[in-house]
C-alpha positions as CSV (number, residue, x, y, z in Angstrom):
1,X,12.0,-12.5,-16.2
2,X,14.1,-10.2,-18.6
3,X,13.6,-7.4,-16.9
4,X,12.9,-6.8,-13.3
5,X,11.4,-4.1,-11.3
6,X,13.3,-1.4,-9.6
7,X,11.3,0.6,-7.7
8,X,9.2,-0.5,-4.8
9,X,6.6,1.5,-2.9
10,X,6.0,-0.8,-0.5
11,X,4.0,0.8,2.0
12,X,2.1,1.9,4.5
13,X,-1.4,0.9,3.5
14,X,-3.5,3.2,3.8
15,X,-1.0,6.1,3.8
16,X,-1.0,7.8,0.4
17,X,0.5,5.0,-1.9
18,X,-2.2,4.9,-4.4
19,X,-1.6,9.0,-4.9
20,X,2.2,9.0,-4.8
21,X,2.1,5.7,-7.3
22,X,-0.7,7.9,-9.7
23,X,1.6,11.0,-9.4
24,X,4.9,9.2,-10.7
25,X,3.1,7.1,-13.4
26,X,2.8,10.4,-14.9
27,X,6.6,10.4,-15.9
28,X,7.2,8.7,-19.6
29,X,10.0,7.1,-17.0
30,X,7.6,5.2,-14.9
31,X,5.8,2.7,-15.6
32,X,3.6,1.3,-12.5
33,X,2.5,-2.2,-12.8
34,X,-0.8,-3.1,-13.8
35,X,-2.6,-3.6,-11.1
36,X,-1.3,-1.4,-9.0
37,X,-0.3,-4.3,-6.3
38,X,0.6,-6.9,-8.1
39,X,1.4,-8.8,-4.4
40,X,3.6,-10.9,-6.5
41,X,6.2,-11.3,-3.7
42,X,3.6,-13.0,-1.0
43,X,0.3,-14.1,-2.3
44,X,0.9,-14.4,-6.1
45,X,4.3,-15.8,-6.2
46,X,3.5,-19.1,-7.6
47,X,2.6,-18.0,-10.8
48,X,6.2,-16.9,-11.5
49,X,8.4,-14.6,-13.0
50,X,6.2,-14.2,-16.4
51,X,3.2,-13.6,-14.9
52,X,5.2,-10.6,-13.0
53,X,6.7,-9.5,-16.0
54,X,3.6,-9.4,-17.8
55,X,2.2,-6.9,-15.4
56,X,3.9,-4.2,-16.7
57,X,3.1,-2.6,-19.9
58,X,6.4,-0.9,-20.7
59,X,9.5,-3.4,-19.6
60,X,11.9,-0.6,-21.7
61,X,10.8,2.2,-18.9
62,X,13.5,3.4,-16.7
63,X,11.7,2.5,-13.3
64,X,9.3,-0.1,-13.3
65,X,7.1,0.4,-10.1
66,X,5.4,-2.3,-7.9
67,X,3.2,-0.9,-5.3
68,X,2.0,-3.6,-3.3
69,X,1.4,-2.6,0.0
70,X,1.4,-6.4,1.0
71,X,5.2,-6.2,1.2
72,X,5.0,-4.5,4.5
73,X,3.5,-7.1,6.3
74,X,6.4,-9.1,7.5
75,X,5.9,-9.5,11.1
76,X,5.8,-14.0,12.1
77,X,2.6,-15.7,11.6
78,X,2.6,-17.1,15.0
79,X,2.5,-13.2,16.8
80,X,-1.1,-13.7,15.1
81,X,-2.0,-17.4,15.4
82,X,-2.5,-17.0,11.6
83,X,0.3,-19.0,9.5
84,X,-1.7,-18.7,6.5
85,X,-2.0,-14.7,6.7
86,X,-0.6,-13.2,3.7
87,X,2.4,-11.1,3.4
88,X,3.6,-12.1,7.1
89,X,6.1,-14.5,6.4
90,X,6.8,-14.4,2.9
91,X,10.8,-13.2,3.4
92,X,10.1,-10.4,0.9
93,X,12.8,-8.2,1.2
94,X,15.2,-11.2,0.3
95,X,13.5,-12.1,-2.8
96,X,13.3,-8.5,-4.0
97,X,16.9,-8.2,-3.6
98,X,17.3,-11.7,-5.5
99,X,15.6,-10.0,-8.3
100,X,17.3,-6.6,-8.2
101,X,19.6,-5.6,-6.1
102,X,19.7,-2.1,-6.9
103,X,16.0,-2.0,-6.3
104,X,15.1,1.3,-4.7
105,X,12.5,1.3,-1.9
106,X,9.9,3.9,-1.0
107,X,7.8,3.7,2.7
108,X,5.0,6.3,3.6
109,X,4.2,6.5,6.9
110,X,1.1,8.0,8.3
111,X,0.5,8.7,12.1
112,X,-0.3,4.9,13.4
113,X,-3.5,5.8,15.1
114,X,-4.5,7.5,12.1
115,X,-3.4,4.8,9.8
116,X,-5.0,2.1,12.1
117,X,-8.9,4.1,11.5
118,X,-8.5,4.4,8.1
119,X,-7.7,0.5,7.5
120,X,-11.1,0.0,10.2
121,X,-13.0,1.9,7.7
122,X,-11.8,-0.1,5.2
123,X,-12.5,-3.3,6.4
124,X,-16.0,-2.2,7.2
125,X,-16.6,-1.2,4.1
126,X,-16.5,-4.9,2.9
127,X,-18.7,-5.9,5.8
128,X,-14.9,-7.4,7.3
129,X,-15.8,-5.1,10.9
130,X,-18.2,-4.7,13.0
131,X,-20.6,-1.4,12.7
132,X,-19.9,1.7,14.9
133,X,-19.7,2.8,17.3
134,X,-16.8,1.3,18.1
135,X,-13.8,2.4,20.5
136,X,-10.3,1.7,19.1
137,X,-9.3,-0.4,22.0
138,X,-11.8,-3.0,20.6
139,X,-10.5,-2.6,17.4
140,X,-7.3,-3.0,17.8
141,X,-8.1,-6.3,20.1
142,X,-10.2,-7.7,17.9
143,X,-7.8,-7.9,14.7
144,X,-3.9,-7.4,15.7
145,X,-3.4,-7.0,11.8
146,X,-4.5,-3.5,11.8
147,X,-2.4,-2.6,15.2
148,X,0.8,-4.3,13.5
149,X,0.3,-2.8,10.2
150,X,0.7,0.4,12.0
151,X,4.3,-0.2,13.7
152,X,6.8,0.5,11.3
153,X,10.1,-0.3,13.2
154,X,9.9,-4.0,12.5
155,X,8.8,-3.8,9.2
156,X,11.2,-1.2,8.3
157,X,14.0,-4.0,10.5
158,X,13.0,-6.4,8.4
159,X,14.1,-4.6,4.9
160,X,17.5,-3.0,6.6
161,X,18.4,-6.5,7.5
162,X,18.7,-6.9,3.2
163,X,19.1,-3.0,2.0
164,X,21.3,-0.5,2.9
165,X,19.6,2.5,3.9
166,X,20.1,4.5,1.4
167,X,18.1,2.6,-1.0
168,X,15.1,3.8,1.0
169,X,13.6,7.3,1.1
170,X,10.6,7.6,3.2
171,X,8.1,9.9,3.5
172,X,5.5,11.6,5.7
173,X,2.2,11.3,4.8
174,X,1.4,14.8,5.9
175,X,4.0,16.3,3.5
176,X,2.6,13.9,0.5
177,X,-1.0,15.2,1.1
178,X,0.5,19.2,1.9
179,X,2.3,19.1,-1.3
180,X,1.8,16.4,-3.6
181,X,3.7,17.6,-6.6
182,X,7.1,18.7,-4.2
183,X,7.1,14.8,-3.0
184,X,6.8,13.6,-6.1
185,X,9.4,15.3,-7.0
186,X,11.8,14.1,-4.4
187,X,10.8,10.4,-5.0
188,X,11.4,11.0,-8.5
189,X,15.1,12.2,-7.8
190,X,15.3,9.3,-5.5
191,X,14.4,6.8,-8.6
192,X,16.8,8.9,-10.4
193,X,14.5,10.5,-13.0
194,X,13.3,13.8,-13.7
195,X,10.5,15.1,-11.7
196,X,6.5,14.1,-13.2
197,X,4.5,16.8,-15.1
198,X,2.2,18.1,-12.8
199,X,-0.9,16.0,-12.8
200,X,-5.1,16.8,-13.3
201,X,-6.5,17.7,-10.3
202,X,-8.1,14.9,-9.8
203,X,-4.9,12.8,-9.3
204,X,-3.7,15.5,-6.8
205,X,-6.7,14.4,-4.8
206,X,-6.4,10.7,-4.6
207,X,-5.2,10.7,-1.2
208,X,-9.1,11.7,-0.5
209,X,-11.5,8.9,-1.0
210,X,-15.2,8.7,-1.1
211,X,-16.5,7.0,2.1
212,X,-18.7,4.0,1.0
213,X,-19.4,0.7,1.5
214,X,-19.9,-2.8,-0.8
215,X,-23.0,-3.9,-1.9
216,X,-23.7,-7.4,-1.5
217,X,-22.6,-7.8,-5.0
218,X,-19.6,-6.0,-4.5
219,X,-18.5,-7.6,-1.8
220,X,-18.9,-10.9,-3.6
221,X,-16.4,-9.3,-6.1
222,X,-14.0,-8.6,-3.7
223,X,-13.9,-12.7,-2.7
224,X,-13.9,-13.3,-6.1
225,X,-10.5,-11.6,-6.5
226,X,-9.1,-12.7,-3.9
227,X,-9.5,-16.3,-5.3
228,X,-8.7,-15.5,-9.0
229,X,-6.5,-12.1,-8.7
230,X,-6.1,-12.5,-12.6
231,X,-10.1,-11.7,-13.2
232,X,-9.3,-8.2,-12.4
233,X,-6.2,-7.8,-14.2
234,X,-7.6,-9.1,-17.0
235,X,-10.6,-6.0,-16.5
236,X,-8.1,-3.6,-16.0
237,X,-6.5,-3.9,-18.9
238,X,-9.5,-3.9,-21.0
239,X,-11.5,-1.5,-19.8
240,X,-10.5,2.2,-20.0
241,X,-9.5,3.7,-17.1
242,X,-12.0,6.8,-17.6
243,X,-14.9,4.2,-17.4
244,X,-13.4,1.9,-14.1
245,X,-14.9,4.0,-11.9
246,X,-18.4,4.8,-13.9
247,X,-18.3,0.3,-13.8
248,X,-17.5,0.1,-9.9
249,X,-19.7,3.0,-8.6
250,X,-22.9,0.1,-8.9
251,X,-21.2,-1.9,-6.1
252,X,-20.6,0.1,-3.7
253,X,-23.1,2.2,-1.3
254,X,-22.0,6.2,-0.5
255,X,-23.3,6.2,3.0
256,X,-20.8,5.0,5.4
257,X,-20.9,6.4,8.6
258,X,-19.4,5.2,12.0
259,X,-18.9,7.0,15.1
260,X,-15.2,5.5,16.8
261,X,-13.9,6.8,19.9
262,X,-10.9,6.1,22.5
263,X,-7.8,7.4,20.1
264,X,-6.2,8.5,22.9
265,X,-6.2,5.3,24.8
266,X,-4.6,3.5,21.9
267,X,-2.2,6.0,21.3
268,X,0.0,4.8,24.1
269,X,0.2,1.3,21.9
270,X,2.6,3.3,19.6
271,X,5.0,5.0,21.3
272,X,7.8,2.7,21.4
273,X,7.6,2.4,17.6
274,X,7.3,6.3,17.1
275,X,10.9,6.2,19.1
276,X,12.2,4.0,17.2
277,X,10.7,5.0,13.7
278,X,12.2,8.7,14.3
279,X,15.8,7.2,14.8
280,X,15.8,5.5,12.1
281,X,14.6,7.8,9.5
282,X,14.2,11.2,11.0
283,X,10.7,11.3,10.7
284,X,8.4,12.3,13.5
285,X,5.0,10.9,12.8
């Protein structure tokens, strides 16, 4: 690979990295890869270095961007009886350094709790989750990947074990969704560019998603790409952006609704890694 990313905004999912990713792509510095997660570090990493490369458009930009959330799950396999999960224990950090290490790394973080519901909905969009109502104590019982996804700490271990800390800059979600333009500004300082024009109002609001959920179809997409990622990236790049959205809206349904309760009794799961997540980066979330 001649050239290889730079920048990596690497998590949380389901904390604002699809905004703060749309918001810096409108630099002439950026360029974002194409998709968005490429999750060439864990589940894509066979197809080697070329296929990486090719996912961005502009190799000559100052900061090529990979956003795959994916590279925050790095806690063992065996904490979930899963060895074949994704992401968990792919040593990502150490092969992001072994392709650049100046790499600069950005983390989101979201309250846990918060982050934890958001990733529910997701997954019951898809039909991966149960129907409410649902209490967050089952939730969180039921699949341990959306509790550990929300404690930062070890993930954020993981990356300081390979990075000195000042290659990260992390953010509170609040903050991104308070003032999108001001944090992109600081995370374009951070990549060492100047700060992106401001973008349509549209972009502002991509923190905000539609609730919905897949049609059978659309859910029969979704297993489809996870078999042959290269399907979509292969859409993406041929279809205009202005009409993605006109071409997904069939597959998905716009009434999702789901009544969860017991936040409060989960919220205890968390408090150790709040400690721990302000001491290391300042941040009280």
């Amino acid at each position: 690979m001649a050239v290889a990313p730079n920048a990596y905004l690497i998590g949380a999912q389901k904390a604002g990295t699809t905004l703060l990713a749309a918001l810096l792509d409108q630099s002439p510095d950026v360029c974002v890869s194409n998709p968005k997660e490429p999750q060439y570090l864990t589940g894509q990493y066979d197809r080697g270095p070329d296929w990486y490369a090719a996912c961005f458009s502009n190799p000559d930009a100052k900061v090529l961007l990979d956003a795959s959330t994916t590279y925050s799950f790095l806690r063992p396999a065996h904490a979930l009886g899963d060895a074949d999960a994704p992401g968990i224990t792919a040593p990502v950090p150490q092969r992001i350094a072994d392709l650049n290490p100046e790499a600069r790394l950005i983390y989101i973080l979201r309250d846990p709790v918060a982050r934890a519901v958001s990733a529910y909905k997701h997954r019951l969009r898809y039909g991966d989750a149960p129907k409410g109502p649902v209490s967050m104590t089952d939730v969180l019982d039921a699949d341990p990947m959306i509790e550990l996804a929300s404690k930062y700490a070890d993930q954020i271990d993981r990356y300081l074990e390979v990075f000195d800390i000042e290659r990260f800059l992390f953010i509170d979600f609040k903050d991104l969704t308070a003032d999108p333009a001001a944090v992109s500004a600081v995370a374009a300082q951070h990549l060492g560019i100047a700060p992106p024009p401001p973008p349509p109002a549209s972009k502002q609001d991509g923190a905000k998603h539609s609730a919905h959920r897949a049609t059978g179809l659309g859910r029969a997409l979704k297993s489809l790409r996870g078999r042959a990622p290269w399907v979509e990236t292969g859409l993406r790049r041929a279809v205009p952006q202005a009409l993605q959205k006109k071409l997904i809206a069939p597959f998905l349904k716009q009434d999702i609704a789901v009544e969860i309760t017991g936040f409060e009794e989960v919220a205890g799961r968390f408090e150790l890694d709040r400690a721990r997540v302000k001491t290391i980066t300042g941040l009280d979330i």
